[in-house]
KOLPARO-762559 format. One record per atom (N, C-alpha, C): residue in one letter; x, y, z. Coordinates in steps of 0.001 Angstrom, whole numbers, padded with zeros to 6 digits, always signed. Example, Ala and Ser with C-alpha at 12.3 -4.5 7.8 and 13.67 -1.06 7.14 Angstrom:
// residues 2
a+013190-005690+007800a+012300-004500+007800a+013200-003300+007800s+012850-002250+007080s+013670-001060+007140s+012900+000030+007870
// end
This chain:
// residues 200
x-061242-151264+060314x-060311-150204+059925x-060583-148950+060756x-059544-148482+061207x-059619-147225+061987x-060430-145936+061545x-060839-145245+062292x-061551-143932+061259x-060576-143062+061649x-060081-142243+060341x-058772-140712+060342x-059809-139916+060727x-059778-138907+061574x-060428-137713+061754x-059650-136406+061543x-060037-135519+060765x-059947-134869+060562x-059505-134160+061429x-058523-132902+062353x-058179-131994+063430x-058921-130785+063349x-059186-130621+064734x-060143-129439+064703x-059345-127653+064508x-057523-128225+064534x-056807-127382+064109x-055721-127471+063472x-055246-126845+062532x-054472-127250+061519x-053355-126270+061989x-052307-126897+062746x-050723-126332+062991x-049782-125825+062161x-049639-124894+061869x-047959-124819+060800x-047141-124140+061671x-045726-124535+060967x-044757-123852+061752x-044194-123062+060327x-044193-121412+060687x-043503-120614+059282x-042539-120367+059537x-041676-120210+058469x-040045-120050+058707x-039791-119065+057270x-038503-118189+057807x-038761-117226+056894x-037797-115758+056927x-036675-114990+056976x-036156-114000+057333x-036879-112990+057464x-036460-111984+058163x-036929-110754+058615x-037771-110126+057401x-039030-109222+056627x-039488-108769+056085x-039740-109991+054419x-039855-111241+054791x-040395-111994+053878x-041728-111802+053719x-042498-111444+054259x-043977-110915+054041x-044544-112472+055177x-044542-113033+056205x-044759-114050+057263x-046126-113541+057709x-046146-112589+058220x-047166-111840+058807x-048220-111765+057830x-048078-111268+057195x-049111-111448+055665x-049624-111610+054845x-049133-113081+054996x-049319-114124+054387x-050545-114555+055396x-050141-115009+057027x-051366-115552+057910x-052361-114852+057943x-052178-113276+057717x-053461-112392+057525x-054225-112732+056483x-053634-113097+055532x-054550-113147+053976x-055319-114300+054279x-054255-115512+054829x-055119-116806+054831x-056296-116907+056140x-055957-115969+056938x-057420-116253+058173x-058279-115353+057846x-057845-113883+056903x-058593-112888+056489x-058480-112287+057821x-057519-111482+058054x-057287-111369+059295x-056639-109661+059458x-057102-109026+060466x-055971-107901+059995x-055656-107773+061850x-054633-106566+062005x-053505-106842+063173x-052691-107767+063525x-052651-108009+065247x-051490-109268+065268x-052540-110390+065927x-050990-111311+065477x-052879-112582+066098x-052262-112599+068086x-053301-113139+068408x-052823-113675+069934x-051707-114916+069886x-051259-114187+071296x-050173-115105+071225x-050608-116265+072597x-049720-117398+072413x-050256-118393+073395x-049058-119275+074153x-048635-119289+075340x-047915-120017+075950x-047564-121790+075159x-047093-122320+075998x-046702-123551+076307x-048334-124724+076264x-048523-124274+077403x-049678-124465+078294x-051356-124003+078206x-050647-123318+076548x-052021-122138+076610x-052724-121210+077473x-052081-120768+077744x-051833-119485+078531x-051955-117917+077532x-052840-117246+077318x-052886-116219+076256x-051790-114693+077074x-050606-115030+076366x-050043-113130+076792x-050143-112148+076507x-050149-111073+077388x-050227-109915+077135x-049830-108991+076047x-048817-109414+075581x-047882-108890+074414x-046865-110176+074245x-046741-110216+072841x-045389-110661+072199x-044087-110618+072243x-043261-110138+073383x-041793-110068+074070x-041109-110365+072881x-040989-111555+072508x-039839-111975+072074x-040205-113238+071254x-039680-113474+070358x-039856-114727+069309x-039740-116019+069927x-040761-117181+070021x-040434-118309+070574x-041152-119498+069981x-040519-120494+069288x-041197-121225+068248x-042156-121601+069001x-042047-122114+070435x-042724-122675+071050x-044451-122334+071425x-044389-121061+071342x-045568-120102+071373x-046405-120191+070249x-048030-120596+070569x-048853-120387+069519x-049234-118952+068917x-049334-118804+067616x-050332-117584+067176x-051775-117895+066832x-052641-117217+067104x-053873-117444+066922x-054669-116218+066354x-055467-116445+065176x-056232-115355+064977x-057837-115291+065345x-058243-114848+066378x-059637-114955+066803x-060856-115114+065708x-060506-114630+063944x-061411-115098+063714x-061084-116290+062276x-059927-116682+062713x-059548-118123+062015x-059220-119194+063419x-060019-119728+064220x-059685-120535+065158x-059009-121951+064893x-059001-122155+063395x-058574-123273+063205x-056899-123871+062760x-056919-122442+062595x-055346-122436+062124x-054243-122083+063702x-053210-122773+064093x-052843-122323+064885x-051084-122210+064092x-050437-121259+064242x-049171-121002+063915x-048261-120942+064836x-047085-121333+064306x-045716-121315+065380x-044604-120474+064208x-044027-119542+064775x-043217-118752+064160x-041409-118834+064614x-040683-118907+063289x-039227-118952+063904x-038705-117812+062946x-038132-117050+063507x-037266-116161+063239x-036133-116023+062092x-035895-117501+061646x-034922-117731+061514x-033641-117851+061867x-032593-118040+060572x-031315-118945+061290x-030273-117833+061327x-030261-117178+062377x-029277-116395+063021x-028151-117113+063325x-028129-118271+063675x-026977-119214+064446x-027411-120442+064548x-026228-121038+064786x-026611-122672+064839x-027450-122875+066099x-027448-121871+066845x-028419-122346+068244x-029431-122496+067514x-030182-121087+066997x-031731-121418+066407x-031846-122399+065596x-030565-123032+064506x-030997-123966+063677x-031234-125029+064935x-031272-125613+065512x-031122-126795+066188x-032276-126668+067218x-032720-125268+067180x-034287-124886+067881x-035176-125764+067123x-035173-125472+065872x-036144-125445+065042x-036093-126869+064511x-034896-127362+064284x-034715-128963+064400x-035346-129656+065321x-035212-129515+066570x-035744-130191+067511x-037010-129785+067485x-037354-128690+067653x-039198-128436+067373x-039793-129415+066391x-039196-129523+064679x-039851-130042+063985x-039769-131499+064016x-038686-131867+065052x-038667-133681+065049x-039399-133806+066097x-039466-133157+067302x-040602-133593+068517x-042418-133360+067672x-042513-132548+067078x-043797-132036+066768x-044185-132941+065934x-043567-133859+064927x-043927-134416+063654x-044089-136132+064111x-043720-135968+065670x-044694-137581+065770x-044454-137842+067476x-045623-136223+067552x-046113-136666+068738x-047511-138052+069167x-047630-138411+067872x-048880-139673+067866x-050627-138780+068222x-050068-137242+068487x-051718-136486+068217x-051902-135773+067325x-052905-135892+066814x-053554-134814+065761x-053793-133465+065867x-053685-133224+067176x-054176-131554+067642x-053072-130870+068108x-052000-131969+068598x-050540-130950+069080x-049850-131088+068124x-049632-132249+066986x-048514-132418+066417x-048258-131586+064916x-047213-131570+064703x-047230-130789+063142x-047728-130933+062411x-048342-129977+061183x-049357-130217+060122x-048427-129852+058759x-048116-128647+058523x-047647-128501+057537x-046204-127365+057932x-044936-127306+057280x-043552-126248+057435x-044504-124994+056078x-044528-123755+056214x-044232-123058+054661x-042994-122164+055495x-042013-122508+054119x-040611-122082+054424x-040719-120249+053490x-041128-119661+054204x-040997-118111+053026x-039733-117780+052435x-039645-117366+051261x-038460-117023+050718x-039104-115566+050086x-038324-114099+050412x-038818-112875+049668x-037835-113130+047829x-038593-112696+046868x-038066-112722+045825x-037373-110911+045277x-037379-109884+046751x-037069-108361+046335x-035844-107953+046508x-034964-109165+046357x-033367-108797+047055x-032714-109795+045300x-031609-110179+045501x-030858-110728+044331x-030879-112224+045074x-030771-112157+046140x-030354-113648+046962x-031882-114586+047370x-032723-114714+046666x-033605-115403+047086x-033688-116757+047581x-032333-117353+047251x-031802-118363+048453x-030513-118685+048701x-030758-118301+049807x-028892-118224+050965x-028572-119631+050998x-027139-119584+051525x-026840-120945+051984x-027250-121352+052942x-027825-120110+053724x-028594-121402+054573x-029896-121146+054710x-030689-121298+053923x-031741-121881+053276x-031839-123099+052732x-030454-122974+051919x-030687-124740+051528x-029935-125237+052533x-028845-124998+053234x-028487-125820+054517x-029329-126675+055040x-030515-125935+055502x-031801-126155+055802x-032519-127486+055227x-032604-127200+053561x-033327-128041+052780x-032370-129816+052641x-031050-128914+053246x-029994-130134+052803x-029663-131003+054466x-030087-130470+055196x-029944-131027+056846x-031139-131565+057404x-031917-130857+057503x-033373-131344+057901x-034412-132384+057228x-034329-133030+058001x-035528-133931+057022x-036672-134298+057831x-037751-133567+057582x-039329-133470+058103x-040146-134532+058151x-039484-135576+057575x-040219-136875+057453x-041391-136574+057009x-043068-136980+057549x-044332-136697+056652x-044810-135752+057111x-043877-134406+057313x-044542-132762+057398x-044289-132495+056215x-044757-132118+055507x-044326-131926+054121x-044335-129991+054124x-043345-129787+053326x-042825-128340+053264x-042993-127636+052400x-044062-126333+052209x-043850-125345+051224x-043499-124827+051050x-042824-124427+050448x-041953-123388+049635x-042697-121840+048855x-042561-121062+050118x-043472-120161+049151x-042475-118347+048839x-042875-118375+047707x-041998-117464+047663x-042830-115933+046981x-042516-114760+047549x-042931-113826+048619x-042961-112304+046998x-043515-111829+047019x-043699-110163+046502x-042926-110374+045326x-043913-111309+044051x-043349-111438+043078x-043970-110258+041712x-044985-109697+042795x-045233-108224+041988x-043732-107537+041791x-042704-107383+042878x-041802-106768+042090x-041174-107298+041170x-040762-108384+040854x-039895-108555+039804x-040555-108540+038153x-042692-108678+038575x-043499-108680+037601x-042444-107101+036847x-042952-105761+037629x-042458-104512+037499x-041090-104490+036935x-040395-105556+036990x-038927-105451+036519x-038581-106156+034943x-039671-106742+035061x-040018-107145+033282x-040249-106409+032758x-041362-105871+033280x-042406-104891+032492x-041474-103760+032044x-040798-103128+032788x-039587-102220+032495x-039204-102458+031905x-038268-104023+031750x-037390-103868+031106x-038023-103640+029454x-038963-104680+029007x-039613-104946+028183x-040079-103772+027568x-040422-102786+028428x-041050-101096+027789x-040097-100774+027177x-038938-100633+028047x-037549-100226+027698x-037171-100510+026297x-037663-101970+025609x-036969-102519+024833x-037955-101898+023553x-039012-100903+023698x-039848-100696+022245x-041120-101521+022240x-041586-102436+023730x-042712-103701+023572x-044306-102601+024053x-044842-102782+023401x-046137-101501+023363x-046527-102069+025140x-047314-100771+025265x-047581-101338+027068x-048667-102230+027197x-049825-102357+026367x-050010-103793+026939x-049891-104886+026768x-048632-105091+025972x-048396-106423+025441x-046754-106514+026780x-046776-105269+026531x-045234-105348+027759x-046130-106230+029041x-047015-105283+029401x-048072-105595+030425x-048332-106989+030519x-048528-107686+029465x-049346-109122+029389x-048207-110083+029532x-046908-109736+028608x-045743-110914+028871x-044832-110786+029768x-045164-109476+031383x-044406-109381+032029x-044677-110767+033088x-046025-110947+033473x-045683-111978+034667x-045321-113412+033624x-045269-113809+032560x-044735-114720+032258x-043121-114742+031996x-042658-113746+031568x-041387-113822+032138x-040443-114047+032958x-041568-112954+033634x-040842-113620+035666x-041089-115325+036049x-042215-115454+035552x-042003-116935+036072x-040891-117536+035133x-041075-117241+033865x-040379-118141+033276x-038174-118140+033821x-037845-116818+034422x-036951-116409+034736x-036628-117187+035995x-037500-117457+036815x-037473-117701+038120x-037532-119412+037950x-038120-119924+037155x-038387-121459+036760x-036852-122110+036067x-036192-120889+035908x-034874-121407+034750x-034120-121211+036127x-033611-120167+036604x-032069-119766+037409x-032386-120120+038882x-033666-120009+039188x-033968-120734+040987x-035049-121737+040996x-036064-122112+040800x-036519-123238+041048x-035965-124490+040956x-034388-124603+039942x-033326-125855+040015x-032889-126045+041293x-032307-124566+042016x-031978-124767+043134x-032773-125588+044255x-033872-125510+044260x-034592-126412+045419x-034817-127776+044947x-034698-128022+043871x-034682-129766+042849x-033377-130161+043136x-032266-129558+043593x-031825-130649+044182x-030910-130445+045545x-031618-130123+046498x-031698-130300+047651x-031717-131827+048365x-031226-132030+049079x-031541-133427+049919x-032962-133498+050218x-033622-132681+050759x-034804-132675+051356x-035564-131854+050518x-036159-131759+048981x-036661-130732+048508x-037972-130255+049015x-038552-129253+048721x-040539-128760+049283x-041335-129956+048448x-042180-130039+049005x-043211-130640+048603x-044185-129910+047313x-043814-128883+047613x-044737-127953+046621x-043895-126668+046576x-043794-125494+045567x-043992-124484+045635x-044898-123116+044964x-045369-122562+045698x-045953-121277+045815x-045639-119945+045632x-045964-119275+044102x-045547-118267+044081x-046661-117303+044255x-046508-115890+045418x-047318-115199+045356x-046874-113813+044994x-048081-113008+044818x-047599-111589+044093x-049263-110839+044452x-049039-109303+044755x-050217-108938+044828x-050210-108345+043225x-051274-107364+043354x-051588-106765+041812x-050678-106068+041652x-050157-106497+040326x-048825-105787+039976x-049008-104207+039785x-047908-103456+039554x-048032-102088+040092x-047698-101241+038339x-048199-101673+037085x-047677-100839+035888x-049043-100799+035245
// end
């Protein structure tokens, strides 16, 4: 029987609109602060970051193991079909060190639309075969704050407002959007809700 070895680097490709928190998310997980290096084709380290290119590694000098590929998102069907073809060449190149490891798809939860149509376009077109996709969804301290309000609002003493605000939000977010990704063609494999320390 063959021996699996383990990769000495673990690839993701993040996907995600403009101010989903992308950036700060890879900081938290390499423990990382600034921008990471960026890396050619060829591995080639550049000078600066020009311009968005899935193709380009990120690297944080003191998480060497994680290497990231970043897409911009879906501005147009050109980029969708970027990012298509990235994730079908990457997901069986037959190596462990170039090929895809894991998608986390960011979704911000600080707007009303926490998923567009094409987001699930996405979930409903693409199919990753065994990259499996997280679903993580982004600054759920604010909507904690939007319980908590409301709940003060309603006469609920503050630390009991305090205590049943993040269960609300989940429970809010588990009823009117987490259906939405259950039935997708292609649903996440998992999802991830994050939130820093709530702010009441």
């Amino acid at each position: 029987m063959a021996e699996i070895r383990r990769p000495d680097q673990f690839r993701i490709l993040i996907i995600g609109r403009p101010n989903a928190g992308k950036t700060t998310i890879l900081r938290a997980v390499c423990g990382a602060e600034g921008e990471p290096d960026v890396y050619d084709q060829v591995g080639n380290k550049l000078v600066r970051r020009s311009e968005h290119n899935i193709e380009h590694s990120l690297m944080f000098p003191s998480s060497p193991g994680f290497v990231f590929h970043d897409s911009r998102g879906f501005e147009s069907a050109h980029e969708l079909e970027l990012i298509r073809k990235f994730i079908q060449e990457r997901a069986h190149l037959g190596s462990m060190k170039n090929q895809l490891h894991a998608i986390w798809y960011c979704f911000s939860v600080d707007n009303d639309m926490f998923i567009t149509g094409v987001d699930k376009y996405f979930f409903d077109t693409i199919d990753t075969g065994s990259v499996p996709v997280i679903a993580i969804f982004t600054k759920f301290d604010i909507l904690d704050s939007a319980a908590f309000n409301t709940l003060s609002a309603g006469g609920v003493p503050f630390k009991e407002a305090q205590k049943m605000a993040p269960e609300r939000t989940q429970a809010r977010f588990n009823h009117n959007f987490l259906p939405l990704l259950q039935k997708v063609a292609h649903p996440p494999r998992a999802v991830v809700c994050l939130r820093s320390e709530a702010q009441f």
